[in-house]
DRENDO-1510 file (C-alpha; in Angstrom, 1 decimal, always signed):
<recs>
REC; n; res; u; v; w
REC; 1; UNK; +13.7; +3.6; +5.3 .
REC; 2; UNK; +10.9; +1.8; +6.1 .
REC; 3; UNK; +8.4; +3.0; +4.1 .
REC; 4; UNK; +10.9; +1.5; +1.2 .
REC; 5; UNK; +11.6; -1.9; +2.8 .
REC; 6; UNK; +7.8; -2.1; +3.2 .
REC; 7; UNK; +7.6; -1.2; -0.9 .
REC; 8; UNK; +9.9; -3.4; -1.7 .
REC; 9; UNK; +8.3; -6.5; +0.5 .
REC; 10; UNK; +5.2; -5.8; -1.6 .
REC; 11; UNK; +6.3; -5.8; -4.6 .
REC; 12; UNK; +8.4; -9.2; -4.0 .
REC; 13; UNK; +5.5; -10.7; -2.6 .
REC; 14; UNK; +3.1; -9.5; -6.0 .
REC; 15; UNK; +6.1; -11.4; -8.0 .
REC; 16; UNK; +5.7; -14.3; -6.0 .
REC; 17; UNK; +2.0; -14.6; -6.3 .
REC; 18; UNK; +2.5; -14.1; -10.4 .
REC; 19; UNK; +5.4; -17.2; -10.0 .
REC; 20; UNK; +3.5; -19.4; -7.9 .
REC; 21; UNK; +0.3; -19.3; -10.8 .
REC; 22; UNK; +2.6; -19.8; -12.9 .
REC; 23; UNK; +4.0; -22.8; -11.6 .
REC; 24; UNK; +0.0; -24.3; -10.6 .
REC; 25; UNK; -0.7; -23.5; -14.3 .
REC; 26; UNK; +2.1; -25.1; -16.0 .
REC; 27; UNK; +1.9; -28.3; -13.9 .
REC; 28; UNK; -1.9; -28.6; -14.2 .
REC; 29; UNK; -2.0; -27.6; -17.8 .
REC; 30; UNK; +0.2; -28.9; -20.2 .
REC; 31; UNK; +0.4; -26.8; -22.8 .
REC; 32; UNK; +0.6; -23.3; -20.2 .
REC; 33; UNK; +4.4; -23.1; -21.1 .
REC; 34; UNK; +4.6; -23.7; -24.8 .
REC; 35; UNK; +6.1; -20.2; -26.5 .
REC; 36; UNK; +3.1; -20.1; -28.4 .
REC; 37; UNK; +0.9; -20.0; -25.5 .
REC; 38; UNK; +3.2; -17.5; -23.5 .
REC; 39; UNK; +3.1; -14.9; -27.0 .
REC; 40; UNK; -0.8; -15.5; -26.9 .
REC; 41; UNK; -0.8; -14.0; -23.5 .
REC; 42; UNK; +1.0; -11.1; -24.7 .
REC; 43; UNK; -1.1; -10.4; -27.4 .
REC; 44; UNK; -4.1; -11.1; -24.8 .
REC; 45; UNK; -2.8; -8.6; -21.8 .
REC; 46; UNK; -1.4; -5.7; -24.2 .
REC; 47; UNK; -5.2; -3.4; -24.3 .
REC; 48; UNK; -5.5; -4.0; -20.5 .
REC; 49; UNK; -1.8; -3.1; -19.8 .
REC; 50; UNK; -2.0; +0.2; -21.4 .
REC; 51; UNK; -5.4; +0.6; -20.0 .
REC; 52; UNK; -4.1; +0.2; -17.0 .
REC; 53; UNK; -1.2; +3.4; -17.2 .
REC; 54; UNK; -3.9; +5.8; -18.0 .
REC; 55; UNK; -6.3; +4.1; -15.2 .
REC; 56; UNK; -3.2; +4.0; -12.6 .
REC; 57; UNK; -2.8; +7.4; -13.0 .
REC; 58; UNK; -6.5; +8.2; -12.3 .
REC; 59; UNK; -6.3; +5.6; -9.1 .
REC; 60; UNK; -3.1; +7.7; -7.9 .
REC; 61; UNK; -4.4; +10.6; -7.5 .
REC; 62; UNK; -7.7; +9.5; -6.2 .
REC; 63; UNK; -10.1; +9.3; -8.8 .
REC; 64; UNK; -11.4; +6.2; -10.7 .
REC; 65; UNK; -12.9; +5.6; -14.4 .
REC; 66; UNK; -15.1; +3.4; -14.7 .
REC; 67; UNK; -16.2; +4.5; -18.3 .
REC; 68; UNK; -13.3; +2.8; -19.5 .
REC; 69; UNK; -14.6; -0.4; -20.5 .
REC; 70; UNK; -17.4; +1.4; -23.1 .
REC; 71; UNK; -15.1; +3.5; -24.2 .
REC; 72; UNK; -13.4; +1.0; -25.5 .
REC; 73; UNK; -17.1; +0.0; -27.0 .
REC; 74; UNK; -17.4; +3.2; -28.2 .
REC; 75; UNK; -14.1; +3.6; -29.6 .
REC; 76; UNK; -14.1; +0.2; -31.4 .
REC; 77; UNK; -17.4; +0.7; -33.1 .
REC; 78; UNK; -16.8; +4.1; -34.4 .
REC; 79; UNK; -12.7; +3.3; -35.5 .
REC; 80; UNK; -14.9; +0.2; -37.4 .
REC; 81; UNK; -17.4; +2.4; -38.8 .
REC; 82; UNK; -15.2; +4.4; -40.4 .
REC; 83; UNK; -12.7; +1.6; -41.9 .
REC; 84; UNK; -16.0; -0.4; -43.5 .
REC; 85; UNK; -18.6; +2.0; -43.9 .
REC; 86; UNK; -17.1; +5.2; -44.3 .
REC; 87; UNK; -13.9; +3.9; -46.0 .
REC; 88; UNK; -11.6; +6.3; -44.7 .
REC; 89; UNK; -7.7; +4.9; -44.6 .
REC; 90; UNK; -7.1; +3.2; -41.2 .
REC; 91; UNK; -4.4; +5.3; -40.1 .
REC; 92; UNK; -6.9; +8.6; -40.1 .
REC; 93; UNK; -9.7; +6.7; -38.4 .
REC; 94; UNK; -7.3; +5.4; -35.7 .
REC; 95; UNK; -6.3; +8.7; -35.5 .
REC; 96; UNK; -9.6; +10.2; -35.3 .
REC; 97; UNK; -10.3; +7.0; -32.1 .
REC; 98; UNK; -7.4; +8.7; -30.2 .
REC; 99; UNK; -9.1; +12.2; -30.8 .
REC; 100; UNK; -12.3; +11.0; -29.4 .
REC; 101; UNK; -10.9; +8.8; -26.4 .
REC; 102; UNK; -8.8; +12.0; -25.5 .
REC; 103; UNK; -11.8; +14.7; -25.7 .
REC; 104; UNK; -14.4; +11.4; -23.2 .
REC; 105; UNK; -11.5; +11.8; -20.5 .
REC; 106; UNK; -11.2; +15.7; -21.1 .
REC; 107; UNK; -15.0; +15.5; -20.4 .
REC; 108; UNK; -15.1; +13.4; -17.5 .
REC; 109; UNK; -12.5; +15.4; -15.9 .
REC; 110; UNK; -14.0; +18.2; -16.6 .
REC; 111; UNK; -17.1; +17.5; -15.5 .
REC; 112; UNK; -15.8; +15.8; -12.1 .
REC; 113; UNK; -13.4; +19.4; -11.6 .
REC; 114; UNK; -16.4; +22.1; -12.1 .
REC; 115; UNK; -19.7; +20.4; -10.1 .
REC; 116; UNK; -17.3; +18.3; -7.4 .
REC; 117; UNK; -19.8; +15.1; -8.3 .
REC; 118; UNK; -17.2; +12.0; -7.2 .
REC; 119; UNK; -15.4; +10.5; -9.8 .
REC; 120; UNK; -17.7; +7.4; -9.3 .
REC; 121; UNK; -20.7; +9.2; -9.9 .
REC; 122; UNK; -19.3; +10.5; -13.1 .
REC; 123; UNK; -17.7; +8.0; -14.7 .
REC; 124; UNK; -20.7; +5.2; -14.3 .
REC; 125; UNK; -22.8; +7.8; -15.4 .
REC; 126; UNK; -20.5; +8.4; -18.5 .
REC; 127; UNK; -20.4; +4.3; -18.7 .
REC; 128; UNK; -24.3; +4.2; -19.1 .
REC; 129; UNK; -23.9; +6.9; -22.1 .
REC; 130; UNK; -21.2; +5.3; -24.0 .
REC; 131; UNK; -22.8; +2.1; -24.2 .
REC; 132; UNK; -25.9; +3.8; -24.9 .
REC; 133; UNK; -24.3; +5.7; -27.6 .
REC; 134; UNK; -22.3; +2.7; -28.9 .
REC; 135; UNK; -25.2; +0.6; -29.5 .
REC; 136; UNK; -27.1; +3.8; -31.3 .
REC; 137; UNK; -24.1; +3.6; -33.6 .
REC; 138; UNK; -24.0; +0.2; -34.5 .
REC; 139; UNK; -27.4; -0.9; -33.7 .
REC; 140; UNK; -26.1; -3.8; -32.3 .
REC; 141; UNK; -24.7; -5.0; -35.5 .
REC; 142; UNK; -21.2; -5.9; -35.8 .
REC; 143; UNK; -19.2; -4.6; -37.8 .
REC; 144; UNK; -16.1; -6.1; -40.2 .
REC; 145; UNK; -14.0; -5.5; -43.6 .
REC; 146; UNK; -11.2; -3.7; -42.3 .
REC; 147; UNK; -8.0; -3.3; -44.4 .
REC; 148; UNK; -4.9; -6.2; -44.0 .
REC; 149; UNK; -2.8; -3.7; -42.9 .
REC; 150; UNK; -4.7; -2.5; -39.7 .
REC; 151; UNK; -5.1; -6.4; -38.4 .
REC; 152; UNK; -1.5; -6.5; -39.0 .
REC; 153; UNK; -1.5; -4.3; -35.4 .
REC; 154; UNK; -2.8; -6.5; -33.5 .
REC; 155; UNK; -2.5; -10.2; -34.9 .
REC; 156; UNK; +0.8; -9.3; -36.8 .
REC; 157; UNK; +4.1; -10.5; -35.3 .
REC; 158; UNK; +7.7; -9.5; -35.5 .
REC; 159; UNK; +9.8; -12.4; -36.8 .
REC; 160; UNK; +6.7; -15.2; -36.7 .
REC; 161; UNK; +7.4; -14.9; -32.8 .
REC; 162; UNK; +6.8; -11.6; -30.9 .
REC; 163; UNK; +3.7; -10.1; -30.8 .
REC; 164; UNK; +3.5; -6.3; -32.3 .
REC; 165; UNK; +0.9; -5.2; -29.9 .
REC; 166; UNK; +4.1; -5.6; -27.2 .
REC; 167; UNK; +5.6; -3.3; -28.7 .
REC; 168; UNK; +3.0; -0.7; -28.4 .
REC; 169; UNK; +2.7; -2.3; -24.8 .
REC; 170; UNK; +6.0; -1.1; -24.4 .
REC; 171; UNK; +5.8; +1.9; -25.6 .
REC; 172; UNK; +3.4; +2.9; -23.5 .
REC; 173; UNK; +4.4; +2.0; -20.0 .
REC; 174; UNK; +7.8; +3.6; -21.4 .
REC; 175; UNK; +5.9; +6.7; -21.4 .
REC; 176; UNK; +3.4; +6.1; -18.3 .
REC; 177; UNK; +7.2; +5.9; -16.4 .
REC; 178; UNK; +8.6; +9.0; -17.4 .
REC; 179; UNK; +5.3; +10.8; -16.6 .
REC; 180; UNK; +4.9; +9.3; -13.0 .
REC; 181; UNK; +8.9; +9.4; -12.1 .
REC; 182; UNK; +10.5; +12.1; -14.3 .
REC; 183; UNK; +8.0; +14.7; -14.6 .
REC; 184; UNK; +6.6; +17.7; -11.8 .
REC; 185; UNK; +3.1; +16.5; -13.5 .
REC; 186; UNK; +3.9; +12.8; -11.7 .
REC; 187; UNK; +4.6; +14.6; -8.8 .
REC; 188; UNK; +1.4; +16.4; -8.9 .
REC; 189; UNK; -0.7; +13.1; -9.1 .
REC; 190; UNK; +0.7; +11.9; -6.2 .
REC; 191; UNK; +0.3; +14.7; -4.0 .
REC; 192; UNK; -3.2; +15.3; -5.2 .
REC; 193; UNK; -4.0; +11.9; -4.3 .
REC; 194; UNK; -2.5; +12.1; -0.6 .
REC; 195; UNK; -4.1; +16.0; +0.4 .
REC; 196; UNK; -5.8; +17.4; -2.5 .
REC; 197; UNK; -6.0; +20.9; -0.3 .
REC; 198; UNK; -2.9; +20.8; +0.3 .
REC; 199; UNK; -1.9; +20.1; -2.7 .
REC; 200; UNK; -3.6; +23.4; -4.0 .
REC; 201; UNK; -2.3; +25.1; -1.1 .
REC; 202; UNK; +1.1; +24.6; -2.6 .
REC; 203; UNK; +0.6; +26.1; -5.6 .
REC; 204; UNK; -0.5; +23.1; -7.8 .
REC; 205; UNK; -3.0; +23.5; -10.5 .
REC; 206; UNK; -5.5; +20.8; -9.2 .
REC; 207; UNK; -7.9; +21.4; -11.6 .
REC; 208; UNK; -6.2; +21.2; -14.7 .
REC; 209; UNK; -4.1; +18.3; -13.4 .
REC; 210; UNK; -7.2; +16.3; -12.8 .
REC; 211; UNK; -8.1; +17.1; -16.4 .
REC; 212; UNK; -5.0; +16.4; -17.9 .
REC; 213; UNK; -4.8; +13.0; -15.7 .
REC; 214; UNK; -8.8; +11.8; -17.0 .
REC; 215; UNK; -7.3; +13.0; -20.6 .
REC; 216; UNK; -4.3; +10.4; -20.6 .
REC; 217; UNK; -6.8; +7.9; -19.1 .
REC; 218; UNK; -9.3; +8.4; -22.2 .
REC; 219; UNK; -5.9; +8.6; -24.8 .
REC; 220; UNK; -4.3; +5.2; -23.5 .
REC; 221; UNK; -8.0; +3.4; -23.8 .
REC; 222; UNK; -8.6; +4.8; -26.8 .
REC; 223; UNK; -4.8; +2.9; -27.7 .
REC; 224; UNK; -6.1; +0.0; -26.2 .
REC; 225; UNK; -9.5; +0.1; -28.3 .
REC; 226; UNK; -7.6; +0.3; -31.4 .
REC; 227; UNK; -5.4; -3.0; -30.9 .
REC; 228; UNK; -8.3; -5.0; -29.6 .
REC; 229; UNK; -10.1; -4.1; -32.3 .
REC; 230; UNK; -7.4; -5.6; -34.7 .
REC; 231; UNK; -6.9; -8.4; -32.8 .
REC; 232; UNK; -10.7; -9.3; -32.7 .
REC; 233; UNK; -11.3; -7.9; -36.5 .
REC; 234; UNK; -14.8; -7.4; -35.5 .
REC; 235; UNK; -16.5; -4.1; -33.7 .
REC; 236; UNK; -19.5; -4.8; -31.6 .
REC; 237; UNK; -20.6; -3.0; -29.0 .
REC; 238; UNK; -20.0; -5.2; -25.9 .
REC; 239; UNK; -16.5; -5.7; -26.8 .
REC; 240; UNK; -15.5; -3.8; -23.4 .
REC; 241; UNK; -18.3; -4.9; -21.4 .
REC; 242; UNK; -16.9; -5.3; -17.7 .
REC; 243; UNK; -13.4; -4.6; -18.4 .
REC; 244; UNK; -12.9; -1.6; -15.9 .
REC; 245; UNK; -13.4; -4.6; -13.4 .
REC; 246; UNK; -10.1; -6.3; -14.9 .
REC; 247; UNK; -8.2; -3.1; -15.2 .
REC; 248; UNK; -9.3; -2.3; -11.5 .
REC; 249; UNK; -8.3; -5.3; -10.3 .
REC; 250; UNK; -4.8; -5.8; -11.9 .
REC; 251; UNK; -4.0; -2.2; -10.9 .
REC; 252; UNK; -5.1; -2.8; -6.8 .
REC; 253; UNK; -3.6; -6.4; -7.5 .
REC; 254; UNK; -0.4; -4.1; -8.2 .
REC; 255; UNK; -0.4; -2.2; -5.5 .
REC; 256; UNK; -1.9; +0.9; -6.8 .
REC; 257; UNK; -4.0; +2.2; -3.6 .
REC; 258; UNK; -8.1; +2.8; -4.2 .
REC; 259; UNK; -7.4; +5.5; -1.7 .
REC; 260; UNK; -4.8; +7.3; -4.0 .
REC; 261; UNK; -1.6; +8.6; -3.3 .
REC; 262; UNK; +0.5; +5.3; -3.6 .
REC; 263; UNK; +1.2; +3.0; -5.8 .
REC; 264; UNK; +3.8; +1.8; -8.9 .
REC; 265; UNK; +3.4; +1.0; -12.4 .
REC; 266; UNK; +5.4; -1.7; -12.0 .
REC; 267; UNK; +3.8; -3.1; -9.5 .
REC; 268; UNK; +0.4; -1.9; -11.7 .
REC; 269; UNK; +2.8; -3.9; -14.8 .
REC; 270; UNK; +2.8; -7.6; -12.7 .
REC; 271; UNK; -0.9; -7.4; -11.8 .
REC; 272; UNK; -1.5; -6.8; -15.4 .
REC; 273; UNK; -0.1; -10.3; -15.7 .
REC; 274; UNK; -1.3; -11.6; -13.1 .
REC; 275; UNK; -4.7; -10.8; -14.1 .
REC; 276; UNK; -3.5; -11.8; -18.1 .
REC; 277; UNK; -2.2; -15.6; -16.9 .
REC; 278; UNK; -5.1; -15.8; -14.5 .
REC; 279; UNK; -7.5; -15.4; -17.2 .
REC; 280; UNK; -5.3; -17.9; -19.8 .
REC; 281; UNK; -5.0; -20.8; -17.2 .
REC; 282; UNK; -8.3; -20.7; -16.2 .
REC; 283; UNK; -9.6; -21.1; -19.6 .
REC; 284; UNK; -6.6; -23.7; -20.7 .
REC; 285; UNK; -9.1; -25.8; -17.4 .
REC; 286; UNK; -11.9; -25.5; -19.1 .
REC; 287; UNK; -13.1; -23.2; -16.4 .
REC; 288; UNK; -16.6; -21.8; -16.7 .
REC; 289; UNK; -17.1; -18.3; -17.4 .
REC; 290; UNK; -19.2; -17.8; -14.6 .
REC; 291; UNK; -16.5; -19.4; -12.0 .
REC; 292; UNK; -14.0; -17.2; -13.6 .
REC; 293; UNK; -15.9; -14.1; -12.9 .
REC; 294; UNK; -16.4; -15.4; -8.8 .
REC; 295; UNK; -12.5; -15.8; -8.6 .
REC; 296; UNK; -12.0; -12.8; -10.0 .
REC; 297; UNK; -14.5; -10.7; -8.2 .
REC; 298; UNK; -12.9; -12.4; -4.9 .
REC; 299; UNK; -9.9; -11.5; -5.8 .
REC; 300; UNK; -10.6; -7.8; -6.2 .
REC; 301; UNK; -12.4; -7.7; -3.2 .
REC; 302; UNK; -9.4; -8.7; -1.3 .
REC; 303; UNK; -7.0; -6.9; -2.8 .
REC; 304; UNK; -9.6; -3.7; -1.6 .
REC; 305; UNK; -9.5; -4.5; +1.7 .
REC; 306; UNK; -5.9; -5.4; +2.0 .
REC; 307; UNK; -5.1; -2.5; +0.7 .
REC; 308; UNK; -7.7; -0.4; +2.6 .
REC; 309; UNK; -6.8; -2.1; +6.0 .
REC; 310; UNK; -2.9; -1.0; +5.5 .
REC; 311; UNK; -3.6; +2.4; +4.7 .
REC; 312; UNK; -6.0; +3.4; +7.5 .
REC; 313; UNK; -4.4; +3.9; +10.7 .
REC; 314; UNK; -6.1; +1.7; +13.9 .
REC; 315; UNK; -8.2; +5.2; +14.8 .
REC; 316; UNK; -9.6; +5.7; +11.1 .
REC; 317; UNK; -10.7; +1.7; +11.1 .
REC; 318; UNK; -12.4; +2.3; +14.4 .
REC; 319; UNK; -14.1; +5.5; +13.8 .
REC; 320; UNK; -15.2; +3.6; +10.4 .
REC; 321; UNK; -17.1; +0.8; +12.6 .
REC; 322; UNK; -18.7; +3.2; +14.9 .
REC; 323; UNK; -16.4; +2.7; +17.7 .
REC; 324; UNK; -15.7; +6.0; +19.6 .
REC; 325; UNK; -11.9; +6.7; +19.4 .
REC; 326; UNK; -12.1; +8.5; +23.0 .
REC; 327; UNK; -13.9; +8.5; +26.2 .
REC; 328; UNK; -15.5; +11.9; +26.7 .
REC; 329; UNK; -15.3; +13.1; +30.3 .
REC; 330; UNK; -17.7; +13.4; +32.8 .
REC; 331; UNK; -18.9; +17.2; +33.1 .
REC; 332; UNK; -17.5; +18.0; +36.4 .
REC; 333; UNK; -20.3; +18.6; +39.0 .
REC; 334; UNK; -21.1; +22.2; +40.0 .
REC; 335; UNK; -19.5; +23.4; +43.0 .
REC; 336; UNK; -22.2; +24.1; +46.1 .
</recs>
């Protein structure tokens, strides 16, 4: 009971935060509120919202990715490659982007599974080969002349009005709920992330879970890739440079614990868009880039420690500072 009341207080307070920047924005810019603006945030949030299912998932049951951002290089410039210089329709090559994301999460869980390196180690090793690889590939080049059809994904909109990409946006936090709510596999991710041990101790398949969990991560990014890619027209390969900081920090933004274990999509949903109006506002100021990136990085850094301090218990905080949880007793003195 109050475990839930405490749930439901944080997610309340996440919507308030997302209202009240809201509000500042509207009354210090203008033009925040016109529908065109609000679409253009839609279109703008929909690669880090799916993004962020996959990377929840990861977060949840204790892991992290930090790869994702040059995957998303990686997927971009080969999906392009193939569109302009291989000229294969863009339905197989985004097909062929899926295949690819799927097998860089299969690896990264795989790797992480067999040798017991931490996740962290892993992925930003993964993140230093991608974006090697990506630049191989395109040699720094961009590269353009994709079909009308395939920029219909991501610039297209239903109506003049509503954004296509929100549909795929939709989609796929459709599916990220099932998974988490409906399913044994959800089920799995959380108990991994709570007691890993224990999990295994109860029968579940921790390995191939942890697989299968880096695998949806690396299919969802590779979902994301493809629409930004649309939307931008344009593969290079620093199109995802720093994003696994912005999906990081809508998901902890959202309540999804670093510690794993916790956490809703939902909640994972409204940091998206928190992050998404954030990034709109500041720009609509005039904002520099480099300010941006010092709010954001703050923000992220708080959101860490709020949620690390509410986690740990008053005995982990203290044995984390080097302060002795006990007072050992005195040996008694030998009897004469």
């Amino acid at each position: 009971m109050k475990t839930t009341l405490m749930a439901r207080t944080k997610d309340l307070g996440i919507l308030l935060v997302l209202v009240v920047l809201v509000i500042a924005f509207s009354v210090m810019t203008p033009n925040f509120l016109d529908p065109s603006n609000i679409f253009n945030i839609g279109r703008q949030v929909a690669t880090l919202g799916i993004v962020a299912v996959g990377f929840s998932f990861v977060l949840i049951t204790g892991g992290i990715d930090l790869s994702v951002g040059y995957q998303i290089s990686l997927n971009v410039v080969v999906t392009g490659m193939l569109m302009a210089q291989v000229g294969l329709p863009w339905y197989i090559a985004c097909l062929a982007s899926l295949v690819l994301g799927t097998l860089i999460g299969v690896l990264n869980g795989l790797i992480i599974t067999l040798t017991g390196v931490a996740p962290l180690i892993v992925t930003l090793s993964m993140m230093m080969m991608l974006n090697g690889l990506s630049y191989l590939i395109s040699k720094g080049l961009p590269i353009f002349g994709f079909p009308a059809e395939f920029s219909l994904l991501g610039q297209g909109a239903l109506f003049g009005i509503v954004p296509i990409s929100l549909f795929f946006l939709i989609a796929v936090w459709g599916i990220g709920l099932f998974i988490l709510n409906k399913t044994y596999i959800g089920r799995y991710f959380y108990a991994i992330g709570n007691n890993i041990e224990a999990a295994r101790l109860s029968g579940v398949n921790t390995r191939r879970t942890l697989i299968f969990v880096y695998a949806l991560c690396g299919f969802f990014t590779a979902i994301g890739a493809i629409l930004l890619l649309s939307r931008l027209n344009s593969a290079q390969s620093a199109t995802g440079a720093g994003f696994e900081f912005s999906v990081l920090t809508a998901c902890v933004l959202g309540g999804i614990s670093v510690m794993g274990g916790r956490g809703k999509l939902f909640g994972a949903f409204v940091g998206v868009l928190i992050v998404g109006v954030l990034d709109n506002g500041l720009v609509l100021m005039n904002v520099s880039e480099y300010v941006q990136l010092l709010i954001k990085g703050a923000i992220l850094l708080a959101a860490v420690i709020y949620d690390a301090m509410s986690k740990n218990t008053p005995g982990r905080r203290a044995q984390i500072g080097g302060v002795p949880l006990t007072v050992p007793a005195s040996p008694a003195s030998p009897q004469s």
